[in-house]
VOZA-406806 format. One record per residue (C-alpha): residue number from 0; residue in one letter; x, y, z. Coordinates in nm, 3 decimals. Example, Ala and Ser with C-alpha at 12.3 -4.5 7.8 and 13.67 -1.06 7.14 Angstrom:
PT     k   r        px        py        pz
PT     0   A     1.230    -0.450     0.780
PT     1   S     1.367    -0.106     0.714
//
This chain:
PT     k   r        px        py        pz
PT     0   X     6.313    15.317     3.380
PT     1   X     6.079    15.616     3.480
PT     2   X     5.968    15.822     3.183
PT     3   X     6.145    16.062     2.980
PT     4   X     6.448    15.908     3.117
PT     5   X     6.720    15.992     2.882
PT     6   X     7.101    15.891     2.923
PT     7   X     7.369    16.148     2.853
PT     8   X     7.500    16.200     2.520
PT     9   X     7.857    16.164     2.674
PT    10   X     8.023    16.241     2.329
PT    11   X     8.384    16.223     2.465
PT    12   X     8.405    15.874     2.525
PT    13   X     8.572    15.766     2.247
PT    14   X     8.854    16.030     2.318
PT    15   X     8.842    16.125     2.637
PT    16   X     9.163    16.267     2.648
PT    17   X     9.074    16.658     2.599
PT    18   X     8.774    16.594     2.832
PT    19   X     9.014    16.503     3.109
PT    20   X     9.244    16.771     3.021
PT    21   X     9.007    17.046     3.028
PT    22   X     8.902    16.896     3.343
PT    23   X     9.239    16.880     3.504
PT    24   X     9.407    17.147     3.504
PT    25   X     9.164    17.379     3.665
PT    26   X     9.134    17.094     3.948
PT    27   X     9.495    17.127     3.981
PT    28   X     9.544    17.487     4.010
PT    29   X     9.268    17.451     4.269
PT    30   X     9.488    17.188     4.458
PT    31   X     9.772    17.400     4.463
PT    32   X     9.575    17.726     4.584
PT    33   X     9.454    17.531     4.909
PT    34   X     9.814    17.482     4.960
PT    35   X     9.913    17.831     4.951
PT    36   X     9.718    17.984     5.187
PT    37   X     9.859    17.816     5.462
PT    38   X    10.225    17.888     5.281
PT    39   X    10.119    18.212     5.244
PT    40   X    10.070    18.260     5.647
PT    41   X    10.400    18.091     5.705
PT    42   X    10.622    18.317     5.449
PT    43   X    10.472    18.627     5.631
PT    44   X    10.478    18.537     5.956
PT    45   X    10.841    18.407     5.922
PT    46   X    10.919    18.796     5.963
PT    47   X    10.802    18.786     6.296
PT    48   X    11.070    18.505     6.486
PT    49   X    11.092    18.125     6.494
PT    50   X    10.817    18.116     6.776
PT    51   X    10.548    18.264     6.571
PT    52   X    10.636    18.065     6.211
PT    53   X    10.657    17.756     6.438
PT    54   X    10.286    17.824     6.540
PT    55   X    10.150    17.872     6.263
PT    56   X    10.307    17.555     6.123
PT    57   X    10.122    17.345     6.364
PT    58   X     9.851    17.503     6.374
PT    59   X     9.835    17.494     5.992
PT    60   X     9.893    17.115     6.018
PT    61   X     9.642    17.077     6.350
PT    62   X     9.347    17.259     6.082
PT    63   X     9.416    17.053     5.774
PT    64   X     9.408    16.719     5.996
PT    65   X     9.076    16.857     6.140
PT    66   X     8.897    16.910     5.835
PT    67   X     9.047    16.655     5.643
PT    68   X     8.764    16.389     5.740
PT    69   X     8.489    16.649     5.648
PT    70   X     8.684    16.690     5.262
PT    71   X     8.732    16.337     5.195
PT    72   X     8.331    16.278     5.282
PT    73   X     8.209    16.554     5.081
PT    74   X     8.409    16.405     4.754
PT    75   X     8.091    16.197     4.701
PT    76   X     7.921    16.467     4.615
PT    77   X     8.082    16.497     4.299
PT    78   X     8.055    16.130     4.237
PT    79   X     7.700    16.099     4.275
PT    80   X     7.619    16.441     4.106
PT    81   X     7.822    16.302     3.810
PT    82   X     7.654    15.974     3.759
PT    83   X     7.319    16.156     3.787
PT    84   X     7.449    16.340     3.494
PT    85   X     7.517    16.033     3.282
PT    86   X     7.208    15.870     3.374
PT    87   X     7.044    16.179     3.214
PT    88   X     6.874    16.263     3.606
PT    89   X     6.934    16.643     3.654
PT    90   X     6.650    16.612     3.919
PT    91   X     6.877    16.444     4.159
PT    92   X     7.167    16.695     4.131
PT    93   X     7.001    17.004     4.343
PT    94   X     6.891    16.703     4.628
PT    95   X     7.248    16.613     4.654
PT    96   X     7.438    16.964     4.656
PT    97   X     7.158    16.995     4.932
PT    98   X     7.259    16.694     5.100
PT    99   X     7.612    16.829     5.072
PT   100   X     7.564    17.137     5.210
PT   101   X     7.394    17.035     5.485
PT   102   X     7.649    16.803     5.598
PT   103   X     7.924    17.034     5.528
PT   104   X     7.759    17.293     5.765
PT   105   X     7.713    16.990     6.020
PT   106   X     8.063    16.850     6.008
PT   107   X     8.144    17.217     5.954
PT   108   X     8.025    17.294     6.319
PT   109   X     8.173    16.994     6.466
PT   110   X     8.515    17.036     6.341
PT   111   X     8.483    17.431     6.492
PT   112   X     8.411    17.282     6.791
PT   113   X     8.658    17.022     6.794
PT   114   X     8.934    17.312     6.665
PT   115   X     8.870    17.538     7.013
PT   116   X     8.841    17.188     7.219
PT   117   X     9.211    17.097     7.039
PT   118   X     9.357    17.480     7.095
PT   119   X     9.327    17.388     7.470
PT   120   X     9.561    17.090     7.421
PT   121   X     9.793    17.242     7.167
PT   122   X    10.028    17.469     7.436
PT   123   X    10.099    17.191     7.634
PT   124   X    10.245    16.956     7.343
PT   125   X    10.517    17.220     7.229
PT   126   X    10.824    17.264     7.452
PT   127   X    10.803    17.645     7.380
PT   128   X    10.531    17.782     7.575
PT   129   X    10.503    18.072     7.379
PT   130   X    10.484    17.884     7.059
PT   131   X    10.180    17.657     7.180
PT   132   X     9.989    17.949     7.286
PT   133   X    10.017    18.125     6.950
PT   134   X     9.998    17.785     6.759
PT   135   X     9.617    17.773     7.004
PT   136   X     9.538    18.090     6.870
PT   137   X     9.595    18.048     6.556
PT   138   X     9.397    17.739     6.572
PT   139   X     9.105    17.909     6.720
PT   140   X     9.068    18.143     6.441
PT   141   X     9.133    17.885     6.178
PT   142   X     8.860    17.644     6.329
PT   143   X     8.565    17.946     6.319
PT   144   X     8.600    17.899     5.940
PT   145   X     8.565    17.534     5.950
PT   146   X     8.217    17.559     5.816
PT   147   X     8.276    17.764     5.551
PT   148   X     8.556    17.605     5.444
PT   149   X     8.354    17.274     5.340
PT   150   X     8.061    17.472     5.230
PT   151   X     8.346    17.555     4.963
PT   152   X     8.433    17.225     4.920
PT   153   X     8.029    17.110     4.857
PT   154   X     8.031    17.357     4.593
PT   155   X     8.296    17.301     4.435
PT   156   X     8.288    16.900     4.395
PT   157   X     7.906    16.969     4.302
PT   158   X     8.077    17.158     3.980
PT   159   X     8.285    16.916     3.918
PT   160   X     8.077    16.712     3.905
PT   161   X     7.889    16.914     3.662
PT   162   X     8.217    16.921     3.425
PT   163   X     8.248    17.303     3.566
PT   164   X     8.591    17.301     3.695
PT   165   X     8.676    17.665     3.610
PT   166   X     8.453    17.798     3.853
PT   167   X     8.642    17.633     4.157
PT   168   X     8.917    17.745     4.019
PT   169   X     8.830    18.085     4.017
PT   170   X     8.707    18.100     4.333
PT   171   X     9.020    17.967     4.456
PT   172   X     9.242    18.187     4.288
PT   173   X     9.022    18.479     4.426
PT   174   X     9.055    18.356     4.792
PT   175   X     9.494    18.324     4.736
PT   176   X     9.471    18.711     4.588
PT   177   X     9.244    18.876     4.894
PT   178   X     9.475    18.649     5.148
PT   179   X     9.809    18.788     5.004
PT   180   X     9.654    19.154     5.059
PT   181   X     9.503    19.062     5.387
PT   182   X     9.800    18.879     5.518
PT   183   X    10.058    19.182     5.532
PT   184   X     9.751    19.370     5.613
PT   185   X     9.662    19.229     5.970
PT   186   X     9.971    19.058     6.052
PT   187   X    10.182    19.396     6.031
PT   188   X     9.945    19.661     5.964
PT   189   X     9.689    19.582     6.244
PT   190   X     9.974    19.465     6.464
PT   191   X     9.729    19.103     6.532
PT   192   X    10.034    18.865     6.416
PT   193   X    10.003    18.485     6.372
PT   194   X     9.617    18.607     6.497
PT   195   X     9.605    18.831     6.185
PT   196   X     9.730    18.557     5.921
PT   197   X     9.455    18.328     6.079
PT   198   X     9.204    18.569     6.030
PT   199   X     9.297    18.635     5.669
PT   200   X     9.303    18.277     5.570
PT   201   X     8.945    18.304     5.725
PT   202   X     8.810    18.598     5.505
PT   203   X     8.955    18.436     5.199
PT   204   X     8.801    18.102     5.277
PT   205   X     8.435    18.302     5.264
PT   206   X     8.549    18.510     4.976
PT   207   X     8.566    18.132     4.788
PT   208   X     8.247    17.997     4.940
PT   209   X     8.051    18.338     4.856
PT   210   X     8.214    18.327     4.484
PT   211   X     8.114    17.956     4.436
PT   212   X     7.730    18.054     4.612
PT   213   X     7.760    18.302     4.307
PT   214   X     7.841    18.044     4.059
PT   215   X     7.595    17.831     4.174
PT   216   X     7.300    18.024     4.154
PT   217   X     7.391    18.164     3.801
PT   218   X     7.504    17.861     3.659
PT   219   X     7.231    17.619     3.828
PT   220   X     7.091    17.439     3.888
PT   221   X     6.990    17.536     4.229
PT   222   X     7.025    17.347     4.563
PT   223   X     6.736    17.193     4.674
PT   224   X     6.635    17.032     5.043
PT   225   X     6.762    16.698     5.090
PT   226   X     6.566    16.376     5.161
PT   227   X     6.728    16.173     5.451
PT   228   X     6.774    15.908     5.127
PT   229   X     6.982    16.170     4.937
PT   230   X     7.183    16.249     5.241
PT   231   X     7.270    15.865     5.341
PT   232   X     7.374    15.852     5.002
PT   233   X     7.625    16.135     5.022
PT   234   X     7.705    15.925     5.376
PT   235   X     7.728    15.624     5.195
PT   236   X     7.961    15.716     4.963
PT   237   X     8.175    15.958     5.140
PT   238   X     8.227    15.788     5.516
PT   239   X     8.501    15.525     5.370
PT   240   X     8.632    15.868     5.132
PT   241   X     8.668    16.082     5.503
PT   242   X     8.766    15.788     5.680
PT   243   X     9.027    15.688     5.424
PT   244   X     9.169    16.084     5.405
PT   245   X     9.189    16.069     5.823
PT   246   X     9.399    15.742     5.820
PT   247   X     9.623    15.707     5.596
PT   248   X     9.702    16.094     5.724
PT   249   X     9.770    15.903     6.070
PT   250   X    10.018    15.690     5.909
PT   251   X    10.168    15.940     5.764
PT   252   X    10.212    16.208     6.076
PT   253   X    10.369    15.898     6.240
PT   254   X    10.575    15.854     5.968
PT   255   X    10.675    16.254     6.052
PT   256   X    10.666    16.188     6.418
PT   257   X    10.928    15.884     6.394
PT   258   X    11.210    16.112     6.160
PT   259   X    11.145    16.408     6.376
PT   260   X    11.276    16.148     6.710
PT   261   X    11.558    16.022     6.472
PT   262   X    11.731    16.358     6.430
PT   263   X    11.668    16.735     6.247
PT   264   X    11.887    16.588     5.930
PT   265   X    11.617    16.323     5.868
PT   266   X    11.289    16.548     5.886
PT   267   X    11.470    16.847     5.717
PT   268   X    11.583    16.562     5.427
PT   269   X    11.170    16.438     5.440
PT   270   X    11.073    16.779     5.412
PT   271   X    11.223    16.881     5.104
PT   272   X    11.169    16.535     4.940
PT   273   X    10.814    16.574     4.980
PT   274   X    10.792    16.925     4.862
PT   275   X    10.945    16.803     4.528
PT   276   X    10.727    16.512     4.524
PT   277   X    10.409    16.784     4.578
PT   278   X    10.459    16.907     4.207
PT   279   X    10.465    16.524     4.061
PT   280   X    10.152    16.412     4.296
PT   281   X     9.904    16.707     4.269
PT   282   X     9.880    16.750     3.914
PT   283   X     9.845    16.368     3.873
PT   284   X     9.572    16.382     4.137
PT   285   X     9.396    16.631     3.918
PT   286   X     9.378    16.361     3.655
PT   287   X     9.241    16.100     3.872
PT   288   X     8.968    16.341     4.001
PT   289   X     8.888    16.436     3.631
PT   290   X     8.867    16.079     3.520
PT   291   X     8.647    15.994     3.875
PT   292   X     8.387    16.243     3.679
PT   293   X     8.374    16.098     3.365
PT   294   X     8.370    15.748     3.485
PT   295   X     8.099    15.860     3.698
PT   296   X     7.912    15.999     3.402
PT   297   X     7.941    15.683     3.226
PT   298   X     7.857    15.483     3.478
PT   299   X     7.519    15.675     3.473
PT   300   X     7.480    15.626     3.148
PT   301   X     7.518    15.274     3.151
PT   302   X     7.816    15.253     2.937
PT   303   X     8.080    15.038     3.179
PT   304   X     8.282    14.997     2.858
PT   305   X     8.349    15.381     2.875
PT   306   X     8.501    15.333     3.231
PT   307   X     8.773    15.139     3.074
PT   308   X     8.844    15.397     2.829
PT   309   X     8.858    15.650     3.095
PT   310   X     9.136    15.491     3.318
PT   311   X     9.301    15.382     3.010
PT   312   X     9.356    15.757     2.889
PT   313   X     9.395    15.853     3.241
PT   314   X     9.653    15.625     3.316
PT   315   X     9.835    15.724     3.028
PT   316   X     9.809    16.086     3.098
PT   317   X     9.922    16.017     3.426
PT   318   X    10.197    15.829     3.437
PT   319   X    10.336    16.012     3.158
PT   320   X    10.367    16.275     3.373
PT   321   X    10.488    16.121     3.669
PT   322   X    10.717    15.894     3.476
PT   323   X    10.894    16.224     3.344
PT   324   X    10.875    16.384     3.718
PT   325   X    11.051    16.076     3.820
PT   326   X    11.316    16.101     3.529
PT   327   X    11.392    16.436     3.643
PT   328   X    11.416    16.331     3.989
PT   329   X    11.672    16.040     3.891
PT   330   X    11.913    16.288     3.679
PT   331   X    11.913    16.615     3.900
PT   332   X    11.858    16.498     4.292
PT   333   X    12.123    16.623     4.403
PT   334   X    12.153    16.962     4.219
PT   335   X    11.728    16.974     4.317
PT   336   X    11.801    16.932     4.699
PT   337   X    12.114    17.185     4.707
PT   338   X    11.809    17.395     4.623
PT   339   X    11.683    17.416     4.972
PT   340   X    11.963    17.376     5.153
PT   341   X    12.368    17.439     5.210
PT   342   X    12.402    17.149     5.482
PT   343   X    12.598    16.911     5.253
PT   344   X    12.437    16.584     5.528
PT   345   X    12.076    16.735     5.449
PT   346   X    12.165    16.796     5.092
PT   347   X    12.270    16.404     5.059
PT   348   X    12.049    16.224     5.249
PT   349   X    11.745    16.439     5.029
PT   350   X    11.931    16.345     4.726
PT   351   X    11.865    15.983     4.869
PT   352   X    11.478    15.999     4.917
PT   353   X    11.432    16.187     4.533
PT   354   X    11.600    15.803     4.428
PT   355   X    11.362    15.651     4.597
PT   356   X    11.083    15.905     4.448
PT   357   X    11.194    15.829     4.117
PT   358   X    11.153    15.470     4.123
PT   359   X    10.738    15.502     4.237
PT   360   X    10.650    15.821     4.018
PT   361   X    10.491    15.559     3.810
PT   362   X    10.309    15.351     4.060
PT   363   X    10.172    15.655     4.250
PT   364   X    10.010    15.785     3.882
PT   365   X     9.876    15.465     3.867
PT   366   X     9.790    15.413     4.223
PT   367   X     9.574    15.781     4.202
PT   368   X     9.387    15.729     3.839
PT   369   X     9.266    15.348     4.006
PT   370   X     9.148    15.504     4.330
PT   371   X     8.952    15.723     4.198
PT   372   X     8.838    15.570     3.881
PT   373   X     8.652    15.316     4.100
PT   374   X     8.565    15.591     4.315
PT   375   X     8.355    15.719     4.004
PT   376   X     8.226    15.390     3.983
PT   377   X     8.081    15.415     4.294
PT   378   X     8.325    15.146     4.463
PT   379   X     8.445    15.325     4.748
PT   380   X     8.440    15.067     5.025
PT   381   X     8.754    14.857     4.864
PT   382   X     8.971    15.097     4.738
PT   383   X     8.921    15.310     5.103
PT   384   X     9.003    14.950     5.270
PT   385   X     9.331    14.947     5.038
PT   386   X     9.425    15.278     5.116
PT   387   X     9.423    15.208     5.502
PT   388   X     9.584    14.905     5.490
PT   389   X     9.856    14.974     5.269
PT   390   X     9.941    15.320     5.426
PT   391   X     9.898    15.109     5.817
PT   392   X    10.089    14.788     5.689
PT   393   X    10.395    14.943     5.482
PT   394   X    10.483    15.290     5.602
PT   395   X    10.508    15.313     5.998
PT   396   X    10.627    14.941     6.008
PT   397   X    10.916    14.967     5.764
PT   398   X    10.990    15.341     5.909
PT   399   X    11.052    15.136     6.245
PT   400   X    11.223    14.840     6.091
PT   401   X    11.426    15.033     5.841
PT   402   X    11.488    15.361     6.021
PT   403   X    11.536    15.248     6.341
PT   404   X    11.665    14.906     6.393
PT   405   X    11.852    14.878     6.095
PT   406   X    12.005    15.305     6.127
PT   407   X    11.901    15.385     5.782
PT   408   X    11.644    15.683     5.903
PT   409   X    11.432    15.821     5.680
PT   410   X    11.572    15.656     5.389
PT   411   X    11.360    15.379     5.580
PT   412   X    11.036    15.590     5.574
PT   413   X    11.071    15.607     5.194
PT   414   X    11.130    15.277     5.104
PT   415   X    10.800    15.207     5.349
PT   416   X    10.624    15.504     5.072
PT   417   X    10.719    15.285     4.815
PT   418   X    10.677    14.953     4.945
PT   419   X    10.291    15.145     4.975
PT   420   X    10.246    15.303     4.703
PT   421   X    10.391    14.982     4.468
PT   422   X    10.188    14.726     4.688
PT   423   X     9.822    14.981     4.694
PT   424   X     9.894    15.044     4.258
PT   425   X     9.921    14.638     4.202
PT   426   X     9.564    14.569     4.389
PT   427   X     9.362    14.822     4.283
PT   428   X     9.422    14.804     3.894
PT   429   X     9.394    14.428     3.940
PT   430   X     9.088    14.477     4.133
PT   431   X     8.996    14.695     3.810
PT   432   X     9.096    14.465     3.548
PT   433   X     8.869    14.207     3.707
PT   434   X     8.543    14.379     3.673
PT   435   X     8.504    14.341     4.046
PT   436   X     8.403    14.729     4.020
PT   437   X     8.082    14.632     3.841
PT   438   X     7.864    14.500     4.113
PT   439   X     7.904    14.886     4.313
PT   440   X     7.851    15.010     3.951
PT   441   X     7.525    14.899     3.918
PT   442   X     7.412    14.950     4.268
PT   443   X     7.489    15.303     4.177
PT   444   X     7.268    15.289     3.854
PT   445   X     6.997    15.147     4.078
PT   446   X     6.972    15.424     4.348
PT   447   X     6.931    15.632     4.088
PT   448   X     6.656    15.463     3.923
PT   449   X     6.491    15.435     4.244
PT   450   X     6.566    15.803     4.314
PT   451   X     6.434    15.907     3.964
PT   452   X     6.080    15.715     4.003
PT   453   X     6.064    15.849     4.317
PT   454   X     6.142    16.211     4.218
PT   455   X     5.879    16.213     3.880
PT   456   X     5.612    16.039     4.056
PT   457   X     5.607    16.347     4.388
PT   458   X     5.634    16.711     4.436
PT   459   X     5.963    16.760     4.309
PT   460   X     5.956    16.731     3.926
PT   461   X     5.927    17.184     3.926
PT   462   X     6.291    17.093     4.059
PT   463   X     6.369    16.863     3.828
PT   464   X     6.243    17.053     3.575
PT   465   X     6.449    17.395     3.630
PT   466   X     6.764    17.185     3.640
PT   467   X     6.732    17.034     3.304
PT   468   X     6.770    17.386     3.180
PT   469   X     7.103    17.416     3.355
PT   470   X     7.249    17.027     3.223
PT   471   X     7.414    16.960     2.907
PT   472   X     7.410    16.590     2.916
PT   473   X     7.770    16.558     2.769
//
């Protein structure tokens, strides 16, 4: 080990469980703000007609599928700032929020520019022609933004990692408050419409990277400029994280584009299913990501046993919760869908998918805490592999099989989510239980080592130095 190596304390491993709640429910606020911006666009631009609310709608759905490969890459950054933590290696954390941010402002650039290239194609895809060419606009403005947006997001995992998850959270929550003002502001004040929400959405995504540039810099420690090591760890990591996020999103918009064929009742029914299952799967996500941190940590430390612990806890926390969304699900479906709607065929057949919902609540806990409990691990490659497979394999197939050939619509679709998330849950905690998670484990622990002799032995200890004042080991 290099000198004055020294592991973290990491005093909540015995009991992790107030760890991963302090951890987790700042995450999941944050989850839920990135959702309301664009639901905040489409409640005020509703007022305007069916073209406009349609627009933004796609366009809101066109942005998210743009940037989603950027935000699933730029999760390593937390994993990797979070075992240097553990291992006791604050030098390495300003090298890889560097390494971060200088990929987010790359794949920033190239999502812009695939965002205006995509605008171009968007009118001709709608059958409204007025619809496309506000749903391009929107776009447009939406894709300028594109860099800061994962700017934010390199920020904000590099906190996490850190154990700061208020500050995200705060940032967030900032962003939602100036977009609600801006939104009625520019849409109706300014007279720009679906133009004005995309510009808001804009300002409040720099409003969240400025605020988290804030935290940064009086929190620390400090960015620092990347190695090309640092940054193909980051790519390491991250490219089966982004290209995991972009295709099991694939299965799923064909999974949208096969109910939408089969008739309105069937994506209305999906729609309202899934919004339900939103409040089950976010905050269960936020556990995950929390226990992806502190398995991180302890796989820095070189305390494996602690990993354990954490997905034990984590699993508990999770499906506790999921297990009591799904409960609910099971007793009030029906009474839960007449919430949305007065069509008594929509009303049923939603009923119908919440059954389905309720019987994998407690696989899709489990499924999230394994993910990315290996994820902290640093095994990214087989869980990613799962993911696609799964997602590929279960969902669009049994969609066609069920919906289709057999007339059972999106009834079909679900039972292809379940057959998914039951089949991904299984693999991955058996993969777990194994120990087959070990080997990336110590690969992780020995790019750091590497990284750390490196580091002491150049230029670069001042850095190292200056963050140690900003770490608390624990």
């Amino acid at each position: 080990m290099p000198p004055n190596h020294r592991q973290a304390d990491l005093r909540w491993i015995d009991n992790p469980v107030p760890e991963l709640a302090r951890l987790a429910w700042p995450i999941s606020v944050s989850m839920l703000s990135h959702s309301l911006l664009t639901l905040a666009d489409t409640l005020f631009v509703g007022r305007l007609g069916a073209a406009p609310l349609a627009a933004v709608s796609l366009g809101g759905v066109a942005s998210f599928a743009l940037l989603c490969f950027g935000w699933g890459l730029l999760r390593a950054v937390k994993v990797l700032v979070a075992q240097g933590v553990g291992a006791g290696r604050p030098s390495v954390v300003p090298a890889f929020l560097g390494a971060g941010l200088l990929l987010a402002l790359g794949l920033g650039a190239l999502t812009a520019v695939g965002g205006l290239a995509a605008a171009l194609v968007l009118p001709g895809l709608t059958a409204d022609p007025e619809t496309g060419r506000l749903a391009a606009g929107y776009l447009s403005v939406r894709s300028l933004g594109a860099p800061l947006v994962l700017v934010a997001v390199a920020l904000g995992e590099a906190r996490q990692g850190l154990s700061d998850a208020r500050s995200p959270m705060l940032a967030n929550l900032a962003a939602n408050l100036l977009n609600l003002v801006l939104d009625p502001l520019l849409i109706f004040g300014c007279g720009l419409g679906v133009a004005g929400a995309a510009w808001s959405t804009v300002v409040a995504n720099a409003v969240a990277a400025g605020l988290l540039w804030r935290f940064q810099v009086q929190q620390g420690p400090r960015w620092a400029l990347p190695s090309a090591a640092h940054v193909a760890s980051v790519v390491r990591v991250g490219l089966p994280l982004g290209l995991q996020f972009l295709l099991e999103l694939g299965a799923f918009t064909l999974l949208v584009a096969i109910l939408a064929g089969i008739s309105n009742v069937d994506l209305a029914a999906h729609q309202i299913a899934l919004q339900f299952c939103h409040f089950s799967f976010l905050p269960a996500l936020a556990v995950g990501e929390a226990a992806s941190v502190l398995s991180a940590q302890a796989v820095g430390a070189n305390r494996d046993a602690g990993v354990r612990i954490v997905a034990r806890h984590a699993l508990g926390l999770a499906i506790a919760y999921t297990g009591a969304c799904g409960l609910l699900f099971a007793a009030a479906a029906r009474p839960l869908a007449a919430l949305f709607t007065t069509n008594e065929a929509v009303r049923d057949l939603a009923a119908q998918l919440l059954y389905v919902a309720a019987a994998f609540q407690v696989f899709d806990g489990a499924n999230i805490v394994a993910r990315c409990v290996l994820r902290g691990a640093g095994d990214v490659r087989y869980p990613a592999a799962v993911g696609v497979l799964t997602a590929w394999v279960c969902t669009p197939p049994l969609t066609l099989g069920l919906g289709i050939s057999l007339g059972w619509g999106a009834l079909g679709g679900w039972l292809g989510l379940c057959a998914e998330i039951v089949l991904g849950a299984g693999v991955l905690w058996w993969r777990f239980v194994k120990g087959h998670w070990r080997a990336a484990a110590e690969r992780s622990r020995s790019a750091l080592a590497a990284d750390g002799a490196h580091t002491l032995g150049g230029s670069s200890w001042r850095v190292r130095t200056r963050a140690q004042k900003h770490l608390r080991p624990d």
